[in-house]
C-alpha positions as CSV (number, residue, x, y, z in Angstrom):
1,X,2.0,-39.9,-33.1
2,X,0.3,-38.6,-29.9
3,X,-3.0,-36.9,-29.9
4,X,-2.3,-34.4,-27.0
5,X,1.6,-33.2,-25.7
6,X,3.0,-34.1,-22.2
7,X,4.3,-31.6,-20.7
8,X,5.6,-31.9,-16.6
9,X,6.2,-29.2,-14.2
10,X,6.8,-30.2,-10.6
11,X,4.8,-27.5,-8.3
12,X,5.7,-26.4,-5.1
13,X,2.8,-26.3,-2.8
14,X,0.4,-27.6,-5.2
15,X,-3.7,-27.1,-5.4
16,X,-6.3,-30.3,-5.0
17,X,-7.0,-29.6,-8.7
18,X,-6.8,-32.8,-10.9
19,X,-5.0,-32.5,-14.2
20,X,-4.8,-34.7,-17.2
21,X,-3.4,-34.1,-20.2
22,X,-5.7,-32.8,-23.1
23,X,-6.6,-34.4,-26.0
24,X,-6.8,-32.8,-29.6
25,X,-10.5,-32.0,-29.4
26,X,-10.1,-30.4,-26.2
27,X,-7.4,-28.0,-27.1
28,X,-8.3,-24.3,-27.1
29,X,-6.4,-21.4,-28.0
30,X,-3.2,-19.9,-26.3
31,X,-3.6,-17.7,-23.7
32,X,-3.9,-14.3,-24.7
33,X,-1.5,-11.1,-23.0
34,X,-4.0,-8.2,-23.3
35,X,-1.8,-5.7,-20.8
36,X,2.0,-6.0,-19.9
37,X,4.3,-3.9,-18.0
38,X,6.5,-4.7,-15.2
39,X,4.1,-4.0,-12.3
40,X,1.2,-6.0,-13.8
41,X,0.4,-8.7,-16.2
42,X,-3.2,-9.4,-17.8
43,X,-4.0,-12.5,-19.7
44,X,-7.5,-13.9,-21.1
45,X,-7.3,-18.0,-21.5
46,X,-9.1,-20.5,-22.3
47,X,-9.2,-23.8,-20.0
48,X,-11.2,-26.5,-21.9
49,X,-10.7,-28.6,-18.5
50,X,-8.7,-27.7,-15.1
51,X,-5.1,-26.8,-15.6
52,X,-2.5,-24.7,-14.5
53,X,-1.7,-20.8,-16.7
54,X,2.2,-21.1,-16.3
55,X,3.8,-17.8,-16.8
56,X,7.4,-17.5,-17.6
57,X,8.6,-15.0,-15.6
58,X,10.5,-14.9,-12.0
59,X,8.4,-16.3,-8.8
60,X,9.3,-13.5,-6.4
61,X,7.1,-12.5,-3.2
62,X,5.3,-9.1,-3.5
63,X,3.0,-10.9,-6.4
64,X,-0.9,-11.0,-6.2
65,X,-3.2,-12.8,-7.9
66,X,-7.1,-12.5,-9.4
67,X,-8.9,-14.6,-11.5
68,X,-12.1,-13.3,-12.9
69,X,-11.8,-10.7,-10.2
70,X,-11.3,-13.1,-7.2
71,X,-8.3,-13.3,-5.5
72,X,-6.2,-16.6,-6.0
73,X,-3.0,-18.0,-4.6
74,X,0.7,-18.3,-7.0
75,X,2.2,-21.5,-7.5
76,X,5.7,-21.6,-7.5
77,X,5.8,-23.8,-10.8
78,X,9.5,-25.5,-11.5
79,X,10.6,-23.8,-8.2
80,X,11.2,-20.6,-10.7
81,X,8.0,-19.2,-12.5
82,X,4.8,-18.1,-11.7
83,X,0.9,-20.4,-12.1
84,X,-2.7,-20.0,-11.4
85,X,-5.2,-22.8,-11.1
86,X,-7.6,-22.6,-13.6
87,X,-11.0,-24.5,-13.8
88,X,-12.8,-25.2,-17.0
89,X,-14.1,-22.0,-19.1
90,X,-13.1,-18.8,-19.9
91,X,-10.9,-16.5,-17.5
92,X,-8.9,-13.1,-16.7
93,X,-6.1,-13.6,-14.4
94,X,-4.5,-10.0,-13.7
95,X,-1.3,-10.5,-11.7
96,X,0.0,-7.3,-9.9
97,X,3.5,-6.7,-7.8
98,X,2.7,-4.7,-4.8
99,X,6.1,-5.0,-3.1
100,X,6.4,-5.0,1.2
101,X,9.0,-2.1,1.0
């Protein structure tokens, strides 16, 4: 039995952020959705060491970014869904469609 699960996702475009898979200890809890609607997405995670906050939903263009208030790029994750980088520690990302048009 594995201590931590693999899990792959090919990213388009991706940051010079080193990831490794987490062990047991270094597990935290699952990201948390505190707002939702379809304009704007906020969640509070955990990172207990750099990773990637995959969200689920369509990668479209019109989507921003902010993480603790900064603004950070998208990754297109699996050519389909959204990411942000995180570092280590505790973070908001808020993710807001502002389309062109």
């Amino acid at each position: 039995k594995q201590d931590a699960q693999r899990r792959v996702a090919r990213i388009v475009n991706p940051p010079s952020l080193t990831i490794r898979p987490l062990t047991a200890e270094q597990r935290e809890a699952d990201p948390v959705v505190t707002y939702n609607n379809p304009n704007r997405l906020t969640v509070q995670a955990q990172a207990a060491a750099p990773g990637i906050l995959v969200v689920s939903e369509m990668f479209t263009p019109g989507w921003t970014a902010l993480l603790d208030g900064k603004p950070v790029p998208i990754l297109r994750i699996n050519y389909l869904f959204r990411g942000i980088a995180l570092p280590e520690g505790s973070h908001t990302v808020v993710l807001t469609f502002e389309p062109a048009s």
